[in-house]
C-alpha positions as CSV (number, residue, x, y, z in Angstrom):
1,X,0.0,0.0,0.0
2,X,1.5,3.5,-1.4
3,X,1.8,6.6,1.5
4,X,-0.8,8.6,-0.4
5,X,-3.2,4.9,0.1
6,X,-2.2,4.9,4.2
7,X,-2.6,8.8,4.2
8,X,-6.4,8.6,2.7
9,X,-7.2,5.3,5.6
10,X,-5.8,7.5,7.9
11,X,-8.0,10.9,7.1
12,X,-10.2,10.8,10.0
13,X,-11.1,13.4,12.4
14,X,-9.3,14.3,15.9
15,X,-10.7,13.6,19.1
16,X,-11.3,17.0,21.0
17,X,-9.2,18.8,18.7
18,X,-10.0,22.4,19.6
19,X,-9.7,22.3,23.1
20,X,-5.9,20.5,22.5
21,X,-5.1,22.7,20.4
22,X,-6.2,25.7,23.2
23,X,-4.5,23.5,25.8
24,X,-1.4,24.4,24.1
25,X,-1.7,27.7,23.0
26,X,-0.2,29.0,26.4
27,X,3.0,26.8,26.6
28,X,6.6,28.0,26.1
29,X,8.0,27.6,22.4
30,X,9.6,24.4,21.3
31,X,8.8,21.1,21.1
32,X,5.6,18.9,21.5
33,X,5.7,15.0,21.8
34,X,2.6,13.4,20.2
35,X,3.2,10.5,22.0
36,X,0.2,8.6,19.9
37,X,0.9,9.8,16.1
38,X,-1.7,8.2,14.7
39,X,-2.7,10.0,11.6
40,X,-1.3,13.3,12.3
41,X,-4.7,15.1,12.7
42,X,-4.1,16.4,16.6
43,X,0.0,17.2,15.1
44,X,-1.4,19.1,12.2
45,X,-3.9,21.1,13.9
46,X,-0.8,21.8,17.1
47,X,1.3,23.2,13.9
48,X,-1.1,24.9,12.3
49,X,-1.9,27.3,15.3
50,X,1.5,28.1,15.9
51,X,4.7,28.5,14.5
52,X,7.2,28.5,16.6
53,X,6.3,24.7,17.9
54,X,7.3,21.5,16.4
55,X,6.4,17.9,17.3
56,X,8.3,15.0,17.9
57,X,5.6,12.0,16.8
58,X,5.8,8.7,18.7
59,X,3.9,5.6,17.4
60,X,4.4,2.0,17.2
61,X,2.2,1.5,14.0
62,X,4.2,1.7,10.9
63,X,1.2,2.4,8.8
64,X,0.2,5.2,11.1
65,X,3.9,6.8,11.1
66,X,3.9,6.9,6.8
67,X,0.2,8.5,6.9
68,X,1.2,11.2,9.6
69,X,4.8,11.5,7.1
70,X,2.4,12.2,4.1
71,X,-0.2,14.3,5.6
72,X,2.6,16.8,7.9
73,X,4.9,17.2,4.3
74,X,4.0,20.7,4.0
75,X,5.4,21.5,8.0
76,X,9.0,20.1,6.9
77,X,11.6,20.1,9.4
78,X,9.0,21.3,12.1
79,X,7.7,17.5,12.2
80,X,10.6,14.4,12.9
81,X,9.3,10.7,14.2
82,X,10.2,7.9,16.0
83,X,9.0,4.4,15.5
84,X,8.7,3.4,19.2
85,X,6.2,2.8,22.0
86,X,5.4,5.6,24.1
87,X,7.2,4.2,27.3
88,X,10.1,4.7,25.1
89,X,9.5,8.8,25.2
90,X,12.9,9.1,27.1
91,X,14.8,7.2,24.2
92,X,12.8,8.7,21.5
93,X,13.9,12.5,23.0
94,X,17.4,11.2,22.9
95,X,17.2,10.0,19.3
96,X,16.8,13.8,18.3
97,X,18.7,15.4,20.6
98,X,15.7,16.9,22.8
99,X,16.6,18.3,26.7
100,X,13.1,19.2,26.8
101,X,9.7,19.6,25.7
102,X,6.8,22.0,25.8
103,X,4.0,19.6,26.1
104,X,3.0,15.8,25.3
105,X,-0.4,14.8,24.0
106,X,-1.5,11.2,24.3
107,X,-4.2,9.8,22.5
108,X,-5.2,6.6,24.1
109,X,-6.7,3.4,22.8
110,X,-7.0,2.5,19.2
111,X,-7.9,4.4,15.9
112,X,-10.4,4.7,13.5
113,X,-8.5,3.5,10.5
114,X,-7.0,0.5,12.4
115,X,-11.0,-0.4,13.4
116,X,-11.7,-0.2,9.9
117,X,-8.7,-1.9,8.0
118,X,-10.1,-6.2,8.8
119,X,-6.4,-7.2,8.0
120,X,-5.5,-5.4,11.3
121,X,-7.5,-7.4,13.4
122,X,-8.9,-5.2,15.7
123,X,-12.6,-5.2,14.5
124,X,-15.5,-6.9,15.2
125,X,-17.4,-5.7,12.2
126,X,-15.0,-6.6,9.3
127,X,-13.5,-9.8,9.1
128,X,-9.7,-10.5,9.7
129,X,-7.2,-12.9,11.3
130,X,-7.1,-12.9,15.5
131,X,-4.3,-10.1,15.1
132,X,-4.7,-6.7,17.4
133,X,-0.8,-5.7,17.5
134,X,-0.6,-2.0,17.1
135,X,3.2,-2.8,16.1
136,X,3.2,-5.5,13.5
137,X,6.2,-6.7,14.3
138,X,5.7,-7.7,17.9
139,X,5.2,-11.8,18.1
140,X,2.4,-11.8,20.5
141,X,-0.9,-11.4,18.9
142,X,-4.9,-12.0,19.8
143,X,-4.4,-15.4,18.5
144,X,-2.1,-16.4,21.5
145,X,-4.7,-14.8,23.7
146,X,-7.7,-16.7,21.9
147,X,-6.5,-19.8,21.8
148,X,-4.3,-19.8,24.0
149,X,-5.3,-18.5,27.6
150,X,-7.2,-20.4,30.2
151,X,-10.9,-19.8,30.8
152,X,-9.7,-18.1,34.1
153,X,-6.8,-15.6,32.9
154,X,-9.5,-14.8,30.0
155,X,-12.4,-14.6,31.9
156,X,-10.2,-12.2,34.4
157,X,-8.8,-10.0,31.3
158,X,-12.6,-9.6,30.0
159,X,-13.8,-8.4,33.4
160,X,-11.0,-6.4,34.1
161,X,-10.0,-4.6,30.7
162,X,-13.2,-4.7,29.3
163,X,-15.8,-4.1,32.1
164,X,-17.7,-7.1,31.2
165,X,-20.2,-8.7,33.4
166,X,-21.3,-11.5,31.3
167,X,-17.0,-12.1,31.3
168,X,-17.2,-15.9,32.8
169,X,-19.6,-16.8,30.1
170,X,-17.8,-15.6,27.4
171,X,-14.5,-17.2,28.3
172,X,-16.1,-20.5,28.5
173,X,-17.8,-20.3,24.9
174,X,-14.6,-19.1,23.5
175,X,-12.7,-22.1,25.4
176,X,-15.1,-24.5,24.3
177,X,-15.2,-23.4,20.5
178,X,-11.8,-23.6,20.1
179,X,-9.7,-22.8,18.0
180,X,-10.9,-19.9,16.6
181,X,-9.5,-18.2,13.4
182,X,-10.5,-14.6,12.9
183,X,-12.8,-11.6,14.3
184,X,-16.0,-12.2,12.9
185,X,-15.9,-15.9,13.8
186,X,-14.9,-14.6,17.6
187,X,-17.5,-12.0,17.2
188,X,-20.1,-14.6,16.5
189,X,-19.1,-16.3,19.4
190,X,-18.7,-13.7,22.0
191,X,-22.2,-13.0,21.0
192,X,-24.0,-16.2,21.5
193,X,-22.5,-16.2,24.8
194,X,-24.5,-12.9,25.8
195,X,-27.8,-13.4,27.2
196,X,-30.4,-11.8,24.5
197,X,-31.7,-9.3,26.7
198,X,-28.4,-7.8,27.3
199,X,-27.4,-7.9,23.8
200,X,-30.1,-4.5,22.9
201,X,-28.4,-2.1,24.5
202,X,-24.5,-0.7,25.2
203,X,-23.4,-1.2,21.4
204,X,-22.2,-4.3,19.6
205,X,-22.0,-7.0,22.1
206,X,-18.3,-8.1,21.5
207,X,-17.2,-4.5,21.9
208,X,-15.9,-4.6,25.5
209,X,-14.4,-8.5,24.7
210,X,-12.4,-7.1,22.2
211,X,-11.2,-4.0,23.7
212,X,-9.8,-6.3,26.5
213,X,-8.3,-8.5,24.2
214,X,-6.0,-5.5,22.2
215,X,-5.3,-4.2,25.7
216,X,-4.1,-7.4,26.8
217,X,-2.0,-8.2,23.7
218,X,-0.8,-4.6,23.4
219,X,0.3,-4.3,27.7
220,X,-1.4,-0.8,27.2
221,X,-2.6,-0.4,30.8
222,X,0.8,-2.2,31.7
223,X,3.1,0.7,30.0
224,X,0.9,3.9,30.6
225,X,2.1,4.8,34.0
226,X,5.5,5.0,33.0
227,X,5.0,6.5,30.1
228,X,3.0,9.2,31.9
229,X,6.1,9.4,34.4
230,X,8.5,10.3,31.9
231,X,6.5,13.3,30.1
232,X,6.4,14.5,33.1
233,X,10.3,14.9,33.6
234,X,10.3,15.6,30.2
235,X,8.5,18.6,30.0
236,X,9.9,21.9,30.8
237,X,8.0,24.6,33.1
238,X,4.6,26.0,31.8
239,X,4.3,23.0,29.4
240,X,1.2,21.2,29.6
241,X,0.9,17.0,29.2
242,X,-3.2,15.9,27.3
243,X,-4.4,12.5,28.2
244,X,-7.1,11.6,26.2
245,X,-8.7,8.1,27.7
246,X,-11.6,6.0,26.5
247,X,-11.9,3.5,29.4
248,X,-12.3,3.5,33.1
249,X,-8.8,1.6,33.5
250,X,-6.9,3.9,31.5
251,X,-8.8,7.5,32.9
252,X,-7.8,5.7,36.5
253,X,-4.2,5.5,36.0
254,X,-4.0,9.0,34.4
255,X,-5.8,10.8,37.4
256,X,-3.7,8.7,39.4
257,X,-0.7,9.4,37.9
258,X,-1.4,13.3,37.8
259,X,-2.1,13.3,40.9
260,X,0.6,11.5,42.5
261,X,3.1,14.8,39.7
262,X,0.5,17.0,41.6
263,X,2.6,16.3,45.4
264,X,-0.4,14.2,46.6
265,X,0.2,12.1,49.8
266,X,-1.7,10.5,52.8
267,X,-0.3,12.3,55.6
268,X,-3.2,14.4,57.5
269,X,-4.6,17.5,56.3
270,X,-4.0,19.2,59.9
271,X,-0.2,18.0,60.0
272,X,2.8,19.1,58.1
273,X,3.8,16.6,55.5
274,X,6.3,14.2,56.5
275,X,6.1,11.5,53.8
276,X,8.6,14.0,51.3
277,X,5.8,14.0,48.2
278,X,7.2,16.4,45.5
279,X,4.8,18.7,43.3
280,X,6.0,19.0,39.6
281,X,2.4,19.7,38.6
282,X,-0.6,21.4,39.0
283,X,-3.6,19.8,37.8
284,X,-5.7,22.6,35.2
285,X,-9.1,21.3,35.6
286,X,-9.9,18.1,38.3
287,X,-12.5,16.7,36.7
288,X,-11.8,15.1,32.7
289,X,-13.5,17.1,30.1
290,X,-15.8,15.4,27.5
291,X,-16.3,15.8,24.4
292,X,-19.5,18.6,23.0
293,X,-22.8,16.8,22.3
294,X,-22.2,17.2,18.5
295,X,-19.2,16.2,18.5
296,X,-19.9,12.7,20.1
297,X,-22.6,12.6,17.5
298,X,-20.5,13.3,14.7
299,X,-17.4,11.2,15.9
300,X,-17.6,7.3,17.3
301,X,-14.3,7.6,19.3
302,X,-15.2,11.2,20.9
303,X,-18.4,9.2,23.1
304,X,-16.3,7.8,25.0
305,X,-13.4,10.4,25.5
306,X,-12.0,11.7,28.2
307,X,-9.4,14.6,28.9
308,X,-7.1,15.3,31.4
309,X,-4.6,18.3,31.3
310,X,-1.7,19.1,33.8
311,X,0.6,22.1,33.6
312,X,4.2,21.5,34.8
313,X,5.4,23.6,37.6
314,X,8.8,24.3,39.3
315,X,9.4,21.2,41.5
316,X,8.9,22.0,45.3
317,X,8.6,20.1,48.4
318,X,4.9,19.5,49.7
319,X,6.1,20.2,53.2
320,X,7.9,23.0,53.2
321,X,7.1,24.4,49.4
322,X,10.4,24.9,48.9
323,X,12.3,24.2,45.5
324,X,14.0,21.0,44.9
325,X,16.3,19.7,42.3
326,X,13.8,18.4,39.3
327,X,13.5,14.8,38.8
């Protein structure tokens, strides 16, 4: 498949893209990391409102990194990439000689044109082998999941990646129909094992099985919080890090993380702190922001979205609010 081919799968619209594009209007000149390249649609609307910023895209997918390639040409030396994960942000920023950066944007989960290519594997809705791997290369696909887990470890991934209650039920019909060779045959499957009633409501009824399942092959939930960590370090003072999440697990781990940056502790409000928490924070709004009422119309991924923003700060101690040397 040609660039201009991977480009065109990859034309589809940003999550949220005015309010990151505002969350970045305030930071200091320089870099961004787009931690989650995808298509280049959050990148090309960052570079098109300002001129003296540049991003550094991060993605595993090498399909996504030749349509971002194609569709950032005009922006020229303002746009560089790196084929990595992004808990490889540290290494990445090496790569290309980058002490620091004025913001990170992560765009969680997976993207339209990867739902919508069946060869991927990711999709329910067109057929395609038990694939999932957002880098093609990795060995470890759905496949090894499918076929492969226990009824326990895949009831547990169900319930816990995909919030499913009917997760027991599921894992024994895919057990017992074994082995299974791609996503519409799995789909089928998950299905049946749904009582009827619950099947009318909340979307296709093998959505949440298959989320779980690309979680689980790609360790998403497993890298985030270091990933998180290090665009924190990263990012240089009055830089701002966007999360944008699309499940309860992953929106956990951001506020979590954020709020840990933010000097949060558990010693008592009425005592000084003893425990030596650190801000390198502040959080800009406490509660995630969705996405407008039209726009959740308009766009299936921006239902479900959820965005966090935190502004880094001059590192000081929680007990004292004194500066400290930055991690």
């Amino acid at each position: 498949m040609s660039s201009s081919d991977l480009a065109g799968d990859f034309e589809h619209a940003p999550v949220m893209v005015d309010e990151i594009t505002a969350i970045f209007a305030s930071v200091p000149a320089g870099t961004i990391v787009d931690a989650t390249l995808g298509g280049g649609g959050h990148s090309a609307a960052i570079l098109a409102s300002r001129d003296d910023l540049d991003v550094l895209g991060i993605d595993q997918d090498a399909d996504a990194l030749a349509a971002a390639t194609s569709r950032l040409v005009d922006y020229g030396n303002r746009v560089r990439t790196s084929r990595r994960r992004f808990d490889e942000l540290d290494a990445a920023l090496d790569d290309h000689d980058v002490a620091a950066i004025s913001g990170a944007l992560f765009d969680l989960g997976v993207s339209s044109p990867q739902l919508d290519r069946g060869d991927r594997g990711f999709s329910y809705r067109h057929e395609g082998p038990l694939d999932m791997r957002m880098d093609a290369d990795q060995s470890w696909s759905a496949d090894d999941v499918v076929n492969g887990y226990s009824e326990a470890e895949l009831g547990r991934i169900i319930k816990r990646f995909g919030d499913e209650r009917f997760a027991g039920r599921i894992a024994r019909a895919i057990c017992a129909a074994r082995p299974i060779q791609t996503t519409t045959e799995l789909a089928a499957i998950v299905t049946s094992a749904i009582p009827a009633a619950a099947r009318r409501t909340g979307g296709h009824p093998a959505k949440r099985t298959f989320q779980a399942i690309r979680i689980e092959v790609n360790d998403e939930l497993g890298v985030l919080p270091d990933a998180l960590d290090q665009a924190v370090r990263a990012t240089r003072p009055g830089g701002r890090i966007a999360v944008l999440s699309y499940h309860s697990g992953e929106d956990r781990i951001v506020k979590e993380r954020f709020a840990v940056a933010a000097g949060a502790c558990d010693c008592p409000d009425d005592l000084p702190c003893v425990c030596g928490a650190i801000q390198t924070v502040r959080i800009v709004r406490g509660v995630p922001k969705r996405a407008n009422e039209s726009e959740r119309h308009d766009n299936r991924r921006a239902a479900s979205a959820r965005l966090r923003v935190v502004e880094r700060v001059v590192a000081t101690r929680k007990s004292d609010g004194q500066p400290v040397e930055d991690r």
